[in-house]
SEDONU-88350 format. One record per residue (C-alpha): residue number from 1; residue in three letters; x, y, z. Coordinates in steps of 0.25 Angstrom, whole numbers, m for minus. Example, Ala and Ser with C-alpha at 12.3 -4.5 7.8 and 13.67 -1.06 7.14 Angstrom:
<nodes>
   seq   type    east   north      up
     1    Ala      49     m18      31
     2    Ser      55      m4      29
</nodes>
This chain:
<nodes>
   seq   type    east   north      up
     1    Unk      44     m90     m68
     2    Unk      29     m86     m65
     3    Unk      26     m72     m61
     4    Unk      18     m77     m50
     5    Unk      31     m84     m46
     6    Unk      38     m72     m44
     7    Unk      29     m64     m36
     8    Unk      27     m77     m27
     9    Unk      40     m79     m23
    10    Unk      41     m64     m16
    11    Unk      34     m70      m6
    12    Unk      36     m84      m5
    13    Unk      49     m79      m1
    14    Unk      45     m79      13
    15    Unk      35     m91      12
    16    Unk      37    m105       9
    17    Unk      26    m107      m2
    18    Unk      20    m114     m13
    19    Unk      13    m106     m21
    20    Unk       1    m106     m29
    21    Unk      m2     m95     m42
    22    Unk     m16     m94     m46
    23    Unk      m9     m99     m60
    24    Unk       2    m109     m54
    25    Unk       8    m116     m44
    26    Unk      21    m111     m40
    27    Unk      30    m117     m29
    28    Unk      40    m110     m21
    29    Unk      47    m114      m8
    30    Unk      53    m100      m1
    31    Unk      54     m95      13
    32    Unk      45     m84      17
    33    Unk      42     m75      31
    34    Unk      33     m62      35
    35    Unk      31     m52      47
    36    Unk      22     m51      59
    37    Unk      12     m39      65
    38    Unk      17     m29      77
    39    Unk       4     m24      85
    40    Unk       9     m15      96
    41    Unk      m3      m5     101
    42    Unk      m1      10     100
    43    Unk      m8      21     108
    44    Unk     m20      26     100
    45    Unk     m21      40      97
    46    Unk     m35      48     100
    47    Unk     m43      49      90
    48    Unk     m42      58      77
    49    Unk     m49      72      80
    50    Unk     m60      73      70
    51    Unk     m57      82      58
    52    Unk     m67      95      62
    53    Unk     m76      98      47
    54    Unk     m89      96      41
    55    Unk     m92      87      32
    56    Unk     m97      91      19
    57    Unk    m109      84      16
    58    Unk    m114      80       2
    59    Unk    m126      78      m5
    60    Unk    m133      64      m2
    61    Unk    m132      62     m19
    62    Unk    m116      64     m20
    63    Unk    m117      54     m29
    64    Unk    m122      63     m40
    65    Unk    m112      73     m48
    66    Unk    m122      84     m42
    67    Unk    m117      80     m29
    68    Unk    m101      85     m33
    69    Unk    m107     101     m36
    70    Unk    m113     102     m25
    71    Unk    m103     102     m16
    72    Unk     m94     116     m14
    73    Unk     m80     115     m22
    74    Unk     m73     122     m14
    75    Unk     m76     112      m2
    76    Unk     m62     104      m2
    77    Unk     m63      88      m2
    78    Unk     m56      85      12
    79    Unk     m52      91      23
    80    Unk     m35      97      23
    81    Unk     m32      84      30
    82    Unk     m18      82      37
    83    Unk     m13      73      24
    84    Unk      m7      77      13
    85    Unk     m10      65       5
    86    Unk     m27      66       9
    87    Unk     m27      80       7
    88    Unk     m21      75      m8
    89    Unk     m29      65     m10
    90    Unk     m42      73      m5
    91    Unk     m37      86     m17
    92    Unk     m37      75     m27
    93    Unk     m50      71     m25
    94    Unk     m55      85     m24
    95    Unk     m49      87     m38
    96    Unk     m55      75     m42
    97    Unk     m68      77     m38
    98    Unk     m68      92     m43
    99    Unk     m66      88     m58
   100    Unk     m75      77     m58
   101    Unk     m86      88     m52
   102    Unk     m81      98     m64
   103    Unk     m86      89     m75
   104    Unk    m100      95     m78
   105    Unk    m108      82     m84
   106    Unk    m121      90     m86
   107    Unk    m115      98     m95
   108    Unk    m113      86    m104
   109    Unk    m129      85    m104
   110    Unk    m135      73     m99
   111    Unk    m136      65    m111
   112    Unk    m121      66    m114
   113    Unk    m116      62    m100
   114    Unk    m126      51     m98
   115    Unk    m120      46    m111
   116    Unk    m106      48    m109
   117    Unk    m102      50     m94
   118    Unk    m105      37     m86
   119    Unk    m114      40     m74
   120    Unk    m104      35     m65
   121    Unk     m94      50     m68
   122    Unk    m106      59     m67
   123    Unk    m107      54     m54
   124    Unk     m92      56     m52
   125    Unk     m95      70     m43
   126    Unk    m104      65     m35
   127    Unk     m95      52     m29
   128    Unk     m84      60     m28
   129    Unk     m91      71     m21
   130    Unk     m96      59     m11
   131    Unk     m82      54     m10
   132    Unk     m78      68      m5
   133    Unk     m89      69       5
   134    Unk     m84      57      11
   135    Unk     m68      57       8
   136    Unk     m69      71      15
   137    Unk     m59      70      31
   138    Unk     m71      77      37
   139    Unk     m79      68      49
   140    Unk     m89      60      44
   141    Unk     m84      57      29
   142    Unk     m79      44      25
   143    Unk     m66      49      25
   144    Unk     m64      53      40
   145    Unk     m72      41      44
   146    Unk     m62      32      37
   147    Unk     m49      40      43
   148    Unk     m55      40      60
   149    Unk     m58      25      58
   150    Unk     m43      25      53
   151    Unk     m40      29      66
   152    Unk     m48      21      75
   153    Unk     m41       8      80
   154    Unk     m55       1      81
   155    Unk     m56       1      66
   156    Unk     m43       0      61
   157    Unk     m35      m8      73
   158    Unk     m20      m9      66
   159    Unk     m20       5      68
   160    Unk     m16       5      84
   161    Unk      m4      m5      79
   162    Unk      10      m2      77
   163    Unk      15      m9      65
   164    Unk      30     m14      64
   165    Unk      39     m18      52
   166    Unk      42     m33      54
   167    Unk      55     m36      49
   168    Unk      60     m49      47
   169    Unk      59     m61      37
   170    Unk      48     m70      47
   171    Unk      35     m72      44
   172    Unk      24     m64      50
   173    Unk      17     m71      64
   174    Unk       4     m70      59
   175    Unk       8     m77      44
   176    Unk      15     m88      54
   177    Unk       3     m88      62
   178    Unk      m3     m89      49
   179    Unk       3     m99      41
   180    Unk       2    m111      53
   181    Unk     m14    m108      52
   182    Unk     m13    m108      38
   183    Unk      m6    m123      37
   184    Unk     m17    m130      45
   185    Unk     m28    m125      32
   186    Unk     m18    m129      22
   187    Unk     m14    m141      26
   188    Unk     m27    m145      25
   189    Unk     m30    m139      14
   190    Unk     m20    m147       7
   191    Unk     m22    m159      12
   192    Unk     m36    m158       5
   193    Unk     m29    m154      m8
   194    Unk     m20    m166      m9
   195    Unk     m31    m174      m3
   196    Unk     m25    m181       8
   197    Unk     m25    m180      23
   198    Unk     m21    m170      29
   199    Unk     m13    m177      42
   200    Unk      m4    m181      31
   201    Unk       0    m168      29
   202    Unk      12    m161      38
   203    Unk       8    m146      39
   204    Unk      24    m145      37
   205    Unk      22    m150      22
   206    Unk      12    m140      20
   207    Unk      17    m129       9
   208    Unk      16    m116       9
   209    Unk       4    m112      m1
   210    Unk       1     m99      m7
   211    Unk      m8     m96     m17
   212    Unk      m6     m85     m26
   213    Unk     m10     m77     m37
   214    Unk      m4     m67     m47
   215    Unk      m8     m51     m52
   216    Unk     m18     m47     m61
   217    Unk     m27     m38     m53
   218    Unk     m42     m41     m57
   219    Unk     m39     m53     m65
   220    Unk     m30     m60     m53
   221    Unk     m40     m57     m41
   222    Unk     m51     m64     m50
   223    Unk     m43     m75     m57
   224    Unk     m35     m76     m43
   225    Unk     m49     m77     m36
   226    Unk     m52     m91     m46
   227    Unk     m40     m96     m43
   228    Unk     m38     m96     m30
   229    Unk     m53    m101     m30
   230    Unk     m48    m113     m38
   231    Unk     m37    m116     m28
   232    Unk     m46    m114     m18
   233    Unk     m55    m127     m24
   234    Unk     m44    m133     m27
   235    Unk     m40    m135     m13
   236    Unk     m28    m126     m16
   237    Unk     m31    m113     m10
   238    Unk     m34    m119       5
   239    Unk     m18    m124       3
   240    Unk     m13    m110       4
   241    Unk      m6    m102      14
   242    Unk      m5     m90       5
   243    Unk     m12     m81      m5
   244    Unk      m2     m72     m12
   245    Unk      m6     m64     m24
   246    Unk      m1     m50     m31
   247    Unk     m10     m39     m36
   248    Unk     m25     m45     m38
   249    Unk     m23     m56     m32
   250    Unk     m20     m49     m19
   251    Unk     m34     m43     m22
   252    Unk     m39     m58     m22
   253    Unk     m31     m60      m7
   254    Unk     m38     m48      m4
   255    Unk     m53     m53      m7
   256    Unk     m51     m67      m1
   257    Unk     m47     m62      13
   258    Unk     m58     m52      14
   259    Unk     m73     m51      17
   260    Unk     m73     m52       3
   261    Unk     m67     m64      m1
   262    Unk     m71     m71      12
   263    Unk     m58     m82       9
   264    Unk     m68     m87      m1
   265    Unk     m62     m87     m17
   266    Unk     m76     m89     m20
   267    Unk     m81     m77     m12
   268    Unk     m69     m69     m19
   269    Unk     m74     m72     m33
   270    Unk     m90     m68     m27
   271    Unk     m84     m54     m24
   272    Unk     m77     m52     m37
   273    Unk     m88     m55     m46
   274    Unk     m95     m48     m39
   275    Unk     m85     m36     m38
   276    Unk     m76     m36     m51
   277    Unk     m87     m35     m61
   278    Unk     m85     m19     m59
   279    Unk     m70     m12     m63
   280    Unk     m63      m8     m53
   281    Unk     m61       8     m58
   282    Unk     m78       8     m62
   283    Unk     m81      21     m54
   284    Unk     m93      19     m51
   285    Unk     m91       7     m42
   286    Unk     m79      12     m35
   287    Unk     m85      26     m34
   288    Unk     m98      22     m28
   289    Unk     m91      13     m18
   290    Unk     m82      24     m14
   291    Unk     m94      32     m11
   292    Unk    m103      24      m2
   293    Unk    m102      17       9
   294    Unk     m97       8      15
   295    Unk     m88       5       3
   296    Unk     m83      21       3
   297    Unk     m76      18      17
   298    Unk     m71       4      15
   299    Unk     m64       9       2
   300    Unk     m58      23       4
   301    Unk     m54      18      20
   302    Unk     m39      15      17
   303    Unk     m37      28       7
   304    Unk     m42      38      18
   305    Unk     m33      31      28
   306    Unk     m22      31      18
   307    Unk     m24      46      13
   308    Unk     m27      52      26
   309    Unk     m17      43      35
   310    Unk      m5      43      25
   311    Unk       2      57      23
   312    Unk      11      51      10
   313    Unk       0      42       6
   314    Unk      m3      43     m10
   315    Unk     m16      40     m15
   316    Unk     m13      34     m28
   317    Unk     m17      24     m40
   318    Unk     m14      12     m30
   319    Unk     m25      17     m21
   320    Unk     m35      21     m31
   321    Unk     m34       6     m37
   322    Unk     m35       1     m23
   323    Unk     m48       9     m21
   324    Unk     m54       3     m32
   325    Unk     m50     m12     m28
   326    Unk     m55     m10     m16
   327    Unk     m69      m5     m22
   328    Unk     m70     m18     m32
   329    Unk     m64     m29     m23
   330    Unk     m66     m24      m9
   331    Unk     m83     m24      m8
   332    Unk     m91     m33      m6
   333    Unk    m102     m35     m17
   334    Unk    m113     m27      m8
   335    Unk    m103     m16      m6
   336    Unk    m108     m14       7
   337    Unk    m101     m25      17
   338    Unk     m88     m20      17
   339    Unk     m76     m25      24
   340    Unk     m67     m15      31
   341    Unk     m59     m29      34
   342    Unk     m56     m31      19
   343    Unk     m46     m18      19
   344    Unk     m37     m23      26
   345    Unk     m27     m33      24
   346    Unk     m25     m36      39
   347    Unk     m39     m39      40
   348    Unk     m34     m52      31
   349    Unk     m29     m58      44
   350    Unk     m41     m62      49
   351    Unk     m43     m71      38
   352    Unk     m29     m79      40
   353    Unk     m30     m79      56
   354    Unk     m34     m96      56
   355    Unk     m27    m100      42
   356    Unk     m39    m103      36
   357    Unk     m34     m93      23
   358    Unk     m21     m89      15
   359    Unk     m12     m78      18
   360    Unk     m14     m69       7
   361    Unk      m2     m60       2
   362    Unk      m3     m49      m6
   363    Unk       9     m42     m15
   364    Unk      14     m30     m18
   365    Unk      28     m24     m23
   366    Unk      35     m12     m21
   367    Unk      46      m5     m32
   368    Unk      58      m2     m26
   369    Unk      67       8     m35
   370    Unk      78      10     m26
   371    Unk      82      24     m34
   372    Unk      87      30     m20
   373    Unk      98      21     m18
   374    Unk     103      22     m31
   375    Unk     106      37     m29
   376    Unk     118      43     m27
   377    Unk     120      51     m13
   378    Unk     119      64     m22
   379    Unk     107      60     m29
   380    Unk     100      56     m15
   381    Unk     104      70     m10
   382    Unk      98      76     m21
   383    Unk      84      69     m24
   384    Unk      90      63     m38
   385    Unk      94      52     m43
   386    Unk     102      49     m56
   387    Unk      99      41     m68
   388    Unk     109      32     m63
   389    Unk     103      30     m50
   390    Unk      91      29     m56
   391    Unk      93      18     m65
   392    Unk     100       9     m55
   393    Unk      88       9     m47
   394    Unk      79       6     m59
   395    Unk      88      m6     m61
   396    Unk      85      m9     m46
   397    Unk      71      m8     m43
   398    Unk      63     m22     m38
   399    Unk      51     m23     m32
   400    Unk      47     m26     m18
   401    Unk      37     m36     m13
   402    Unk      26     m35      m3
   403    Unk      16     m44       3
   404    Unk       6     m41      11
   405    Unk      m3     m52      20
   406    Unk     m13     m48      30
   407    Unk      m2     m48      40
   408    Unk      10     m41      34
   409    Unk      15     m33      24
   410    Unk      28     m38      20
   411    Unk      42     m36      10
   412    Unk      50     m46       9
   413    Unk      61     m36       5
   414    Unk      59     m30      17
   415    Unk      59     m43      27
   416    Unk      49     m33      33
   417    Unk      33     m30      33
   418    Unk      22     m26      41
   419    Unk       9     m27      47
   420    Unk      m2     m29      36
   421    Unk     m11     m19      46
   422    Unk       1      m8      46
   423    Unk       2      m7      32
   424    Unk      m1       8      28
   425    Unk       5      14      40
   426    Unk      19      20      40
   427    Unk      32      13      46
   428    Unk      44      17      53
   429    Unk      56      10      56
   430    Unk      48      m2      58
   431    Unk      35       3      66
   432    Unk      22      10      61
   433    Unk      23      24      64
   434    Unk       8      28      68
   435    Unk       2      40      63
   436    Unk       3      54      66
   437    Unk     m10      53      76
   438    Unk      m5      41      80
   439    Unk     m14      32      72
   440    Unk      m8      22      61
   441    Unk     m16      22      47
   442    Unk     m26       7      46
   443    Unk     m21      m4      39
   444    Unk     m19      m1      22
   445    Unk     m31      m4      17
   446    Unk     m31     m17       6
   447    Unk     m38      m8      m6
   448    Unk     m26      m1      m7
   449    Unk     m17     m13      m5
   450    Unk     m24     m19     m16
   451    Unk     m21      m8     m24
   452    Unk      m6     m10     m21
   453    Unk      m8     m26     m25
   454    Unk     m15     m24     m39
   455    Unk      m7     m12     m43
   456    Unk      m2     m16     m56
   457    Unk      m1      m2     m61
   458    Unk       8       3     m52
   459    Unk      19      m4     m61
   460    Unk      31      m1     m67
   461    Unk      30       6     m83
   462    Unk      36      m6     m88
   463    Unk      24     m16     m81
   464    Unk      15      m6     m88
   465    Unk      22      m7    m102
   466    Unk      24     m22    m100
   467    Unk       7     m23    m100
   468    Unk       6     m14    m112
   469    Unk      18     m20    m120
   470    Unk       9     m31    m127
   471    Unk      m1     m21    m132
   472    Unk       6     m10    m137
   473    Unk      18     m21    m141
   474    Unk      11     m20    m157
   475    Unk      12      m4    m159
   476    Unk      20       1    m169
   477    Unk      32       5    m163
   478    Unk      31      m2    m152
   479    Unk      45      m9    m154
   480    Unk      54       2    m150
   481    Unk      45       7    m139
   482    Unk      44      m6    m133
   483    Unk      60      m8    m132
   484    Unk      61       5    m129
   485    Unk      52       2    m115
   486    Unk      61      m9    m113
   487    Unk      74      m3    m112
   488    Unk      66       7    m101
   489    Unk      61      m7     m95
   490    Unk      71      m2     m83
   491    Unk      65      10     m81
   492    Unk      51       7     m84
   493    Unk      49      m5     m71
   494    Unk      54       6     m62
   495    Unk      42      18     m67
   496    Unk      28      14     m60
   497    Unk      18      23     m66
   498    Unk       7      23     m54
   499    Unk      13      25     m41
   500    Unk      12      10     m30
   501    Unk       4      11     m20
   502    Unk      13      15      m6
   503    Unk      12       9       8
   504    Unk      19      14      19
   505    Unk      34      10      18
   506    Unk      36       0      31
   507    Unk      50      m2      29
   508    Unk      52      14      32
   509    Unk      65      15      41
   510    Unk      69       1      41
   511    Unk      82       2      35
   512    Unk      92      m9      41
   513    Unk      81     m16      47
   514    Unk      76     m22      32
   515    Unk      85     m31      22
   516    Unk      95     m22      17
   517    Unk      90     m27       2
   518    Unk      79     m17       5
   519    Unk      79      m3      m3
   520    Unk      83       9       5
   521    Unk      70      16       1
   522    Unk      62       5      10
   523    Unk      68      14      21
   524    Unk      63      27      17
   525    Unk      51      26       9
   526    Unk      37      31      15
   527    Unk      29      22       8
   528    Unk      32       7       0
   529    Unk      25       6     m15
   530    Unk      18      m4     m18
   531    Unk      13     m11     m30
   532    Unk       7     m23     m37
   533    Unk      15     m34     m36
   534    Unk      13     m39     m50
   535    Unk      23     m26     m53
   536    Unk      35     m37     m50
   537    Unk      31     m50     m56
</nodes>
């Protein structure tokens, strides 16, 4: 059975389908339903008093390692802030920046850096002395700029919304909505492909179409962006109800319903020749970016909401990767006509409101270890579990999927979802509760979702020796290692080496309300884990 067969049915189970692979053409007949939104208006708050301080200014040419000595060490990054996790993340980057301003490079004499440090790290100082100018929580930085705007309802409008958890098996309003508008374009659509008239069609024999395409990060957004270009000549694409994809492929969703992609394959594969010629990690690309406006904003928007407006938040590998996506796949080839519509998944709406378009869904998994419901009353009490209870949850462990669509973020494990515009706020026995000042955080923003989507790495020991086995397969010795790590095979796909990326759990305090197959943990964990989706397939 394909891989891209199994991943496919996750979530045909709730939609009648026939599906299309960018490799192969895969039929299924299932039954399929979704969730709708909850707008209700809540009082907003007064204004956040601004935080009194001066800014420190830097020298106009920061950008030079001079720049990073010029500045007084004992002049602390940020502000003591109110969160634990900015105040974390601001230390780190004080440390950071501190040993990179240590390494003397004119010491080495000139003729010896030139020849062995690239220009790009002896410039390092003087970006990260920029960066701290502007990531600094005093009025008039970058920083606080991003955060107020965070709490205006004029820039961010889901924010004066309470969100609800919809439960149940139905399909969303809006996907409904959605769907009949959709089967006026794809019954012509066919029509033209089988080449005859479309009055002879009854809309009621018109099938379900997705179009979908498999993992592979880089190499499935740009051979995903071909093929989809093919079906899009052939007469194929129009005929779709669906895009659906898993890791770069839900990059590629992402691109075709921006400003970017314009709905336009062509337009797509114009963007990413014009922007995947450099890696991804080159620091002088992302690092320039990050320094300069208006990419600075547009980029690091959606971490200082998530540092500053999230206590628990962690600020990990997942957002790092997402960062750099976003600085590769996110602007525009002049850098300059950014599109704050393009970071949020939301914003996609706007592109399905007549029809004329797929529905796009993108995937992710969660791993659920159920380790607690396997101890003993004792063990509970105490904080430890036995080797016995730990094995029996090893044994027990299976993934969850999501999918996420401009209207809903959704788990079929869960019959329950919510409000693609509420996602990255906290949940309480089915409602959004609204922040300590009475504001609720904007909408996640997509460079960290496309993080979650393409992170491979975040998979189990036995993913990682699996990519490894047929290159170290020919060492001497290799035989008894090898079986070795096969015995442990039930060990290893429970140990994943770099921490998911984590959403606020929605599902926190619905025991009773959700299917009882559902793991206790759902009920009690803060946040939900997520990962690549190609983990499972």
């Amino acid at each position: 059975m394909p891989k891209a067969y199994i991943w496919l049915t996750r979530w045909t189970c709730r939609r009648t389908l026939i599906s299309l692979t960018t490799s192969a053409i895969i039929l299924k007949a299932t039954t399929k339903t979704l969730q709708n939104d909850s707008h209700s208006d809540v009082q907003w708050p007064k204004t956040r008093p601004v935080i009194q301080g001066q800014k420190i200014k830097n020298d106009e040419n920061s950008t030079n390692a001079s720049c990073a000595n010029s500045r007084d060490e004992d002049v602390s990054l940020f502000e003591d802030e109110d969160s634990a996790v900015w105040a974390t993340f601001s230390s780190r980057f004080a440390m950071a920046r501190s040993s990179i301003s240590a390494i003397q490079w004119s010491s080495l004499g000139d003729k010896i850096t030139d020849k062995i440090i690239p220009e790009w790290a002896q410039q390092l100082p003087g970006y990260i002395a920029k960066m701290q100018d502007e990531m600094e929580m005093k009025p008039g930085s970058l920083a606080d700029e991003i955060w107020q705007e965070a709490q205006d309802p004029n820039v961010h409008p889901e924010i004066r919304s309470k969100a609800k958890v919809r439960i149940g098996k139905d399909l969303c309003i809006e996907e409904l909505a959605f769907i009949q508008k959709r089967k006026r374009y794809t019954t012509q659509a066919l029509a033209r492909y089988l080449d005859i008239a479309e009055d002879e069609i009854d809309p009621q024999d018109v099938p379900t179409i997705a179009v979908c395409g498999s993992g592979g990060g880089l190499r499935a957004l740009v051979s995903g962006a071909a093929s989809y270009l093919s079906a899009q000549e052939a007469g194929l694409f129009q005929c779709a109800t669906y895009t659906a994809g898993v890791s770069g492929s839900c990059w590629l969703q992402t691109l075709y319903n921006s400003t970017l992609g314009g709905r336009s394959h062509d337009k797509v594969i114009g963007h990413l020749k014009h922007r995947i010629g450099t890696h991804i990690a080159y620091p002088p690309s992302f690092l320039d970016l990050l320094t300069r406006a208006p990419t600075n904003k547009f980029i690091l928007s959606g971490t200082v909401e998530k540092l500053k407006g999230e206590p628990k938040a962690n600020f990990g590998l997942v957002d790092v990767y997402g960062l750099l996506l976003s600085t590769r796949l996110l602007i525009p080839k002049d850098e300059l006509s950014v599109n704050d519509s393009d970071l949020k998944m939301s914003e996609q709406r706007q592109y399905l409101e007549q029809g004329a378009n797929p529905l796009p869904i993108y995937a992710a998994v969660r791993h659920e270890i159920p380790l607690e419901e396997q101890q003993t009353e004792r063990e509970k009490t105490e904080g430890k579990a036995s080797e016995t209870a730990k094995e029996r949850a090893k044994q027990e462990a299976w993934f969850q999927w999501f999918e996420f669509t401009p209207y809903e973020i959704w788990c079929e494990e869960f019959d329950a979802g919510i409000p693609s515009w509420s996602v990255g706020r906290h949940f309480k026995d089915g409602t959004s509760i609204p922040r300590g000042n009475g504001f609720d955080l904007p909408e996640l923003r997509i460079p960290f979702l496309m993080g979650i989507w393409g992170s491979a790495f975040c998979a189990t020991l036995a993913h990682y020796y699996k990519e490894i086995r047929p290159v170290v397969k020919g060492l001497a010795g290799f035989g008894g290692i090898d079986q070795m790590l096969e015995e442990k095979n039930d060990e290893l796909v429970k140990v994943h080496p770099v921490d998911p990326g984590a959403i606020p759990n929605f599902a926190l305090g619905l025991e009773g309300q959700l299917p009882a197959t559902c793991p206790k943990s759902i009920f009690s964990n803060d946040y939900l884990e997520l990962m690549d989706a190609v983990s499972d397939v």
